[in-house]
C-alpha positions as CSV (number, residue, x, y, z in Angstrom):
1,X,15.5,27.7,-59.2
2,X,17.7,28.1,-56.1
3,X,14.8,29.4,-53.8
4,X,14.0,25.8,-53.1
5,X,17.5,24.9,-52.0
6,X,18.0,28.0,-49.7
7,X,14.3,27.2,-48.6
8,X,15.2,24.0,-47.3
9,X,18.5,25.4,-46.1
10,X,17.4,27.8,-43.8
11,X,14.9,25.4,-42.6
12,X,17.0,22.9,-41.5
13,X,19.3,25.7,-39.6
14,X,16.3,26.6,-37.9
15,X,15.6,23.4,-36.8
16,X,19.2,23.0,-35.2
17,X,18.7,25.4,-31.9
18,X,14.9,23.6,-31.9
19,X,16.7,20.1,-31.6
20,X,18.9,21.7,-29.0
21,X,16.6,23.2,-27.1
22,X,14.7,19.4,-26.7
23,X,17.6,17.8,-25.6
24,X,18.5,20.5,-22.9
25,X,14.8,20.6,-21.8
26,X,14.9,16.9,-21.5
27,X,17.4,16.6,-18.9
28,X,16.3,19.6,-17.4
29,X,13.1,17.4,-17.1
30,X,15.3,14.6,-15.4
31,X,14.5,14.5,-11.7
32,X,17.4,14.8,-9.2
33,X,15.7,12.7,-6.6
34,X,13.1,9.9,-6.7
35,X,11.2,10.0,-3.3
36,X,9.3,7.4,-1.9
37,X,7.4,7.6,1.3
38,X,7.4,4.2,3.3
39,X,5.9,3.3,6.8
40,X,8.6,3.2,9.1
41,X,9.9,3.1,12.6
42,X,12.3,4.2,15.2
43,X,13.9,1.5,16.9
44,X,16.8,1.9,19.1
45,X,17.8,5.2,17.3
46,X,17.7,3.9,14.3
47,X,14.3,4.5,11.5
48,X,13.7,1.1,9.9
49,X,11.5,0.7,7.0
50,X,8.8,-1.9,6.7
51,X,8.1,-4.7,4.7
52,X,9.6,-4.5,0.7
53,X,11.3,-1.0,1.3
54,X,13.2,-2.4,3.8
55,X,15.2,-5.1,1.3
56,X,14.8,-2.4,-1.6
57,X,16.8,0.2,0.8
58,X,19.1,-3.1,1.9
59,X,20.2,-4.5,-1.4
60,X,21.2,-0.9,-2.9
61,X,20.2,-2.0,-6.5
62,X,17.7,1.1,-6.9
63,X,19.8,3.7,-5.0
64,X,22.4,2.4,-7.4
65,X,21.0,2.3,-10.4
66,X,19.6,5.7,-10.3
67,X,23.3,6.8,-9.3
68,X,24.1,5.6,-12.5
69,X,21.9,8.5,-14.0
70,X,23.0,11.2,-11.4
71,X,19.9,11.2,-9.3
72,X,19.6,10.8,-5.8
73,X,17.0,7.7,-4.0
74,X,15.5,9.8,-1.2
75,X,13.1,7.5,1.4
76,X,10.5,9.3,3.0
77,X,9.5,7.8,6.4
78,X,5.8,7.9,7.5
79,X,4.2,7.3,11.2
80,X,2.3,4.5,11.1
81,X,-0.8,6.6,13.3
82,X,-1.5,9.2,10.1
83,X,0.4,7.6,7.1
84,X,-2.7,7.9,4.9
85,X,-3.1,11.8,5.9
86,X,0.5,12.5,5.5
87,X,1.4,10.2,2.1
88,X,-2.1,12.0,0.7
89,X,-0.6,15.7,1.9
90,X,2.6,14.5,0.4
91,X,1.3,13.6,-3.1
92,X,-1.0,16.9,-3.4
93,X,2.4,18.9,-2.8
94,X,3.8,17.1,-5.0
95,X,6.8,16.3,-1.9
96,X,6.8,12.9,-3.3
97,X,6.9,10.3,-6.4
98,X,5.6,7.0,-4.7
99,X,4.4,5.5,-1.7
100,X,3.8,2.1,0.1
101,X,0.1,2.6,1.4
102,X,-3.4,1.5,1.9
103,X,-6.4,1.6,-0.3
104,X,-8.9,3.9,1.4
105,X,-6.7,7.1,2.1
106,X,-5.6,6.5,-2.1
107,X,-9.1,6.3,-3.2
108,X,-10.4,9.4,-1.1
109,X,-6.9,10.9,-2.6
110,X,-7.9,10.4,-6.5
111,X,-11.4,11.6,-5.4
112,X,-10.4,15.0,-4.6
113,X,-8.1,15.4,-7.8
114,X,-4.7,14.0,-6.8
115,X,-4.3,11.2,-9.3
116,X,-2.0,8.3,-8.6
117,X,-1.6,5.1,-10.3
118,X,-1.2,1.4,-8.8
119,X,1.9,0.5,-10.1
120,X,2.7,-2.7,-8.1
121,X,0.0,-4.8,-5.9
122,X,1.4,-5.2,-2.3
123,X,0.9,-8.9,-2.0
124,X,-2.1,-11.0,-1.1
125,X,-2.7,-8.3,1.9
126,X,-3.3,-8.3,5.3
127,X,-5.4,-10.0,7.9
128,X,-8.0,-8.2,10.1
129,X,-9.6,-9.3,13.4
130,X,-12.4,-8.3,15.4
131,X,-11.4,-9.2,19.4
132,X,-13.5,-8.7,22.4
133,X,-12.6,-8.6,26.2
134,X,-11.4,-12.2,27.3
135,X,-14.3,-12.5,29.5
136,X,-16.9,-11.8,26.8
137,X,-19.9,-14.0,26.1
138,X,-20.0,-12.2,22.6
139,X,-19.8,-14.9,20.0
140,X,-20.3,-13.3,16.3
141,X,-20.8,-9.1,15.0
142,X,-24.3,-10.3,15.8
143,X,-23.9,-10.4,19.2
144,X,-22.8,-6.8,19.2
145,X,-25.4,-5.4,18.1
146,X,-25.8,-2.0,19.9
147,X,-22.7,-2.3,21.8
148,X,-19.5,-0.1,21.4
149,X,-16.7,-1.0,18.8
150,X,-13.2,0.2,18.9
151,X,-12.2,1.3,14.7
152,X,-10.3,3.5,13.5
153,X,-12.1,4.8,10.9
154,X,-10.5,5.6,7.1
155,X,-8.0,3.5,7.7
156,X,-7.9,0.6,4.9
157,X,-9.2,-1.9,7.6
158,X,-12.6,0.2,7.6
159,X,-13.4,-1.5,4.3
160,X,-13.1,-4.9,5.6
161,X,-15.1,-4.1,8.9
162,X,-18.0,-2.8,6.3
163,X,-18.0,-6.4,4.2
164,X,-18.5,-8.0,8.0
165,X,-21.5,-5.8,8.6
166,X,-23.3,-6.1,5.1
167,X,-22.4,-10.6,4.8
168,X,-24.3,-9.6,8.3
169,X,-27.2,-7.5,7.0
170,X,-25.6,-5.3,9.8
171,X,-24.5,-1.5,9.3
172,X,-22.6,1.1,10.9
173,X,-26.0,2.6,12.9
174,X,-26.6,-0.8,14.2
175,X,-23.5,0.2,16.8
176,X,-21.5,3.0,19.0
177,X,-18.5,3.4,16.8
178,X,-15.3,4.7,18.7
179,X,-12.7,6.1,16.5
180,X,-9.5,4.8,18.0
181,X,-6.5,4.4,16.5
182,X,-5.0,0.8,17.3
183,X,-3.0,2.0,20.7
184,X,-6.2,3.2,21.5
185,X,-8.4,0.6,20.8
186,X,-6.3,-1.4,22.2
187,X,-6.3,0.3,25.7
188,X,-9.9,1.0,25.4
189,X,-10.4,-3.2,25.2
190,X,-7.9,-4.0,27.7
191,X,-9.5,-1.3,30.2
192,X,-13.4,-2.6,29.3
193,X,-14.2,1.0,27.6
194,X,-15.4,-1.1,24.9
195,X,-17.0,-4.2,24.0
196,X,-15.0,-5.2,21.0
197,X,-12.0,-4.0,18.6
198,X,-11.5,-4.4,15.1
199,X,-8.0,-4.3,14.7
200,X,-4.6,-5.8,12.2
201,X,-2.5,-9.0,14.1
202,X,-2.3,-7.0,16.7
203,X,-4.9,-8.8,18.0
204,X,-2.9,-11.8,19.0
205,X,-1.2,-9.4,21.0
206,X,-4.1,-8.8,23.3
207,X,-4.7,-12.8,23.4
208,X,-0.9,-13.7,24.6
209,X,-1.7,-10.7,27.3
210,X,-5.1,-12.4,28.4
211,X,-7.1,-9.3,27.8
212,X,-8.8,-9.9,24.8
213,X,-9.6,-12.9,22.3
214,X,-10.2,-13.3,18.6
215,X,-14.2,-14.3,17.8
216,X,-13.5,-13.4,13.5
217,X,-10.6,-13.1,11.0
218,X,-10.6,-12.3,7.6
219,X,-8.8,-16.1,7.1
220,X,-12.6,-16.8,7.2
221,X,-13.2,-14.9,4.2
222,X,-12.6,-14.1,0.7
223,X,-9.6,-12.7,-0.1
224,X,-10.8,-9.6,-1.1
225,X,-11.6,-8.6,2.4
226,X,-7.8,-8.6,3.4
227,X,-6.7,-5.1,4.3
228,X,-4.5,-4.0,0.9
229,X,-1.9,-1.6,1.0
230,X,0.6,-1.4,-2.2
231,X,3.1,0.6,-4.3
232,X,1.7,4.0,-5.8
233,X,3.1,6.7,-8.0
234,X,1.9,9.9,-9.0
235,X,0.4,10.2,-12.0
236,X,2.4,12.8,-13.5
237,X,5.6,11.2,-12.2
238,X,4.6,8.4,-14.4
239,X,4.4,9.9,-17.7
240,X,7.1,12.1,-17.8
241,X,8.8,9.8,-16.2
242,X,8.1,5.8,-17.5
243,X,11.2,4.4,-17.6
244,X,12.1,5.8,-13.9
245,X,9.2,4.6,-12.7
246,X,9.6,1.1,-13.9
247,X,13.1,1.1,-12.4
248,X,11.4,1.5,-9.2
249,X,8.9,-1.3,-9.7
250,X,11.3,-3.6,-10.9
251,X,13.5,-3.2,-7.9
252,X,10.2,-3.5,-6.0
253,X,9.7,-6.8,-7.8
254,X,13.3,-8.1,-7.2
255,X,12.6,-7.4,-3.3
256,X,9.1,-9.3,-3.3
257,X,11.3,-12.5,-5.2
258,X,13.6,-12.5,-2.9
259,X,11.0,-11.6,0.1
260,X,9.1,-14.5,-1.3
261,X,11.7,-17.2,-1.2
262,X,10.9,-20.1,2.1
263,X,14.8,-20.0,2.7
264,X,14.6,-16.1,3.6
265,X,11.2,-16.4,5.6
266,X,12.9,-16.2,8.8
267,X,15.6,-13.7,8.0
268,X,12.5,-11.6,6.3
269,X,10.3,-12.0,9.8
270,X,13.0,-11.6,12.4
271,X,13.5,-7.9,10.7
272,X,10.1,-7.1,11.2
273,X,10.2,-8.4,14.9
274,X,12.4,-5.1,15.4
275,X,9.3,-2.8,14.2
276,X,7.8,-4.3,17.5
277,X,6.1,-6.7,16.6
278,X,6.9,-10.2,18.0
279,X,8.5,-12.9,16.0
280,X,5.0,-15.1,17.0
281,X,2.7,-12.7,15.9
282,X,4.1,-13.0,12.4
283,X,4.2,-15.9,12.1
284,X,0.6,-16.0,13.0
285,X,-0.7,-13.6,10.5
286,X,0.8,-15.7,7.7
287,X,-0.2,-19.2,9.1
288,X,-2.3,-21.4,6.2
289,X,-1.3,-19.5,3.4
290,X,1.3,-20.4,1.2
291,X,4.8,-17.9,2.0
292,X,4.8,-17.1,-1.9
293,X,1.6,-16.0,-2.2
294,X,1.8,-13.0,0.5
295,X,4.0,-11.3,-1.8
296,X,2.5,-11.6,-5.0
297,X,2.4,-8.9,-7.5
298,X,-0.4,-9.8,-10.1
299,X,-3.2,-7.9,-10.6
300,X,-5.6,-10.8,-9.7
301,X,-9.3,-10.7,-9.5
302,X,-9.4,-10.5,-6.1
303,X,-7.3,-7.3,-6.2
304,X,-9.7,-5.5,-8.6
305,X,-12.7,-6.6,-6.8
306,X,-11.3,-5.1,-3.8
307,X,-10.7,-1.9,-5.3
308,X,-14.3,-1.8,-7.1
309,X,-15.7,-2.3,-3.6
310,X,-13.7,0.0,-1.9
311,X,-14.9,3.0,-3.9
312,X,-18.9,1.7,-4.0
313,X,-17.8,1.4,0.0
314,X,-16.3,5.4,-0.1
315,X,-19.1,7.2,-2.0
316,X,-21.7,5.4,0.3
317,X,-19.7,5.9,3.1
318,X,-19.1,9.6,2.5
319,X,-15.5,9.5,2.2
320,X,-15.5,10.8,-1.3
321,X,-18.0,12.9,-3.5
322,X,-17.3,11.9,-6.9
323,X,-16.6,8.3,-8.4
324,X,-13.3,6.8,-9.1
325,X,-12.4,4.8,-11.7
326,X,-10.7,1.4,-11.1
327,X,-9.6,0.7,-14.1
328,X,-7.7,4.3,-14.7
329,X,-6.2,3.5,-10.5
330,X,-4.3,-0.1,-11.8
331,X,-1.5,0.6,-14.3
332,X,-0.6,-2.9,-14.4
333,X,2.1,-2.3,-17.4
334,X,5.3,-1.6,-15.7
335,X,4.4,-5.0,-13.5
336,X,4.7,-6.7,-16.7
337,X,7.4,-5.3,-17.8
338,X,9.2,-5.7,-14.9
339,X,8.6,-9.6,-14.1
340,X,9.7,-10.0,-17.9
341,X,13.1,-8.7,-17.3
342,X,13.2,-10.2,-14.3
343,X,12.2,-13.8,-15.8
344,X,9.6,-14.3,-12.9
345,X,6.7,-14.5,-15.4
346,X,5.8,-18.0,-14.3
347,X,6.6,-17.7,-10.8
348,X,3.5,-16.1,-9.2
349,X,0.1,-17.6,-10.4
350,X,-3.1,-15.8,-10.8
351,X,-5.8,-17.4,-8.6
């Protein structure tokens, strides 16, 4: 009769050091540092971060929230010429937790076993251009045909410069293809090495200079031809880690609210003017569009039709052996999430 209750005695002692053991092993499983690897820039001795990293390192909420949990918000600054080399390198040494970056360089990474997750779309993305010398007769891509074209290739602009060819029934054989990054391409144009350059708003650059002018944009276009980049974690990261990780997208999404607002547009652009860029060129880039809508953070169709055609574009291309899985990439929960704490479900609409 009493082996029953000593049965269940000794089984719940047992259990003690087990429950223990969990709750030591969890916060030994707490990180001490959340790092995030952001585009950034050196400018009068100081490194400036661009676009939402730069209020999300301004407005302190992150760095102080995770304070509140005794770990440390370290920002991890990438050159602009190999950010999708060194983020990728980053993320297979597991050196980092997320990163701002393009679409290409994450798809070729999730190809070769590095799994990462979309956690945050980086807005409505970015305008590309395709410029040729200002004394060109060249009209359309057409018109090029067998000439030489400045592009960096596997860069996320690649993708868009592919749509151009195929709306074109035009391919990559069809010209002499320079890789050049866009300092490069951009000396190579201005010195009449090449006959055109496909390029980011840079390109106004080279019109206010008189050396180049813009025949195509990607305002012509559908939207998912933009060049994307957005807010990635690894994989890992995001399992053991969920409620970290939506701190970090919902400080994102307080940054792309307040980013988003017409009464901060000119603070917002005037920081980016000290990345180099001038204050005209921005506004440029962002000229017919609503200001809202180049921050959005809604997995829109648009978004995943990019993403679809930028891995058909990679395996055809050669950029990646095996297939990749859009719908596995876009974690759009902790987006949701976040915009329902935040009380911005209604402020950003899906197109």
């Amino acid at each position: 009769m009493l082996a029953s209750p000593i049965r269940r005695l000794l089984q719940h002692l047992l259990l003690i050091p087990v429950a223990l053991l969990a709750t030591h092993a969890s916060a030994a499983d707490t990180p001490k540092t959340v790092r995030i690897a952001t585009v950034a820039y050196a400018n009068a001795g100081q490194i400036t971060f661009n676009g939402p990293a730069y209020v999300m390192d301004r407005d302190k909420w992150l760095e102080q929230e995770l304070a509140k949990q005794g770990i440390k918000l370290e920002w991890v600054p990438a050159a602009t010429a190999s950010v999708g080399t060194f983020v990728n390198e980053e993320f297979a040494n597991k050196r980092i937790d997320f990163a701002f970056y393009g679409d290409l360089p994450s798809i070729i990474a999730n190809a070769s076993g590095v799994s990462t997750r979309l956690i945050a779309p980086g807005g409505s993305g970015n305008h590309v251009y395709l410029v040729v010398p200002n004394d060109s007769t060249v009209q359309s891509i057409a018109d090029l045909k067998g000439k030489r074209i400045a592009l960096h290739r596997g860069r996320p602009w690649e993708l868009s410069f592919a749509k151009l060819l195929e709306a074109n029934n035009l391919d990559f054989k069809d010209f002499r293809i320079f890789n050049l990054n866009p300092q490069a391409g951009s000396a190579a144009i201005s010195a009449g090495r090449v006959d055109a350059f496909f390029t980011l708003s840079d390109a106004y650059l080279l019109e206010d200079k008189h050396v180049g002018k813009i025949i195509w944009s990607s305002k012509q276009s559908p939207k998912d031809w933009k060049m994307r980049a957005e807010l990635w974690a690894a994989s890992d990261f995001v399992e053991q880690q969920p409620e970290l990780t939506q701190l970090v997208v919902t400080a994102y999404l307080k940054a792309a609210y307040w980013t988003a607002q017409d009464e901060n547009k000119d603070t917002y652009q005037g920081y980016l003017s000290k990345s180099g860029q001038p204050l005209s060129v921005l506004q440029r880039e962002v000229e017919g569009e609503p200001w809202p809508s180049h921050f959005t953070p809604l997995y829109d169709q648009a978004l995943k039709q990019h993403y679809a055609d930028a891995v058909t574009y990679s395996r055809k291309a050669g950029l990646i052996r095996s297939d990749v899985d859009v719908e596995q990439l876009l974690d759009t929960r902790f987006v949701e999430q976040g915009l329902k704490q935040l009380q911005l479900q209604d402020y950003w609409k899906a197109d």
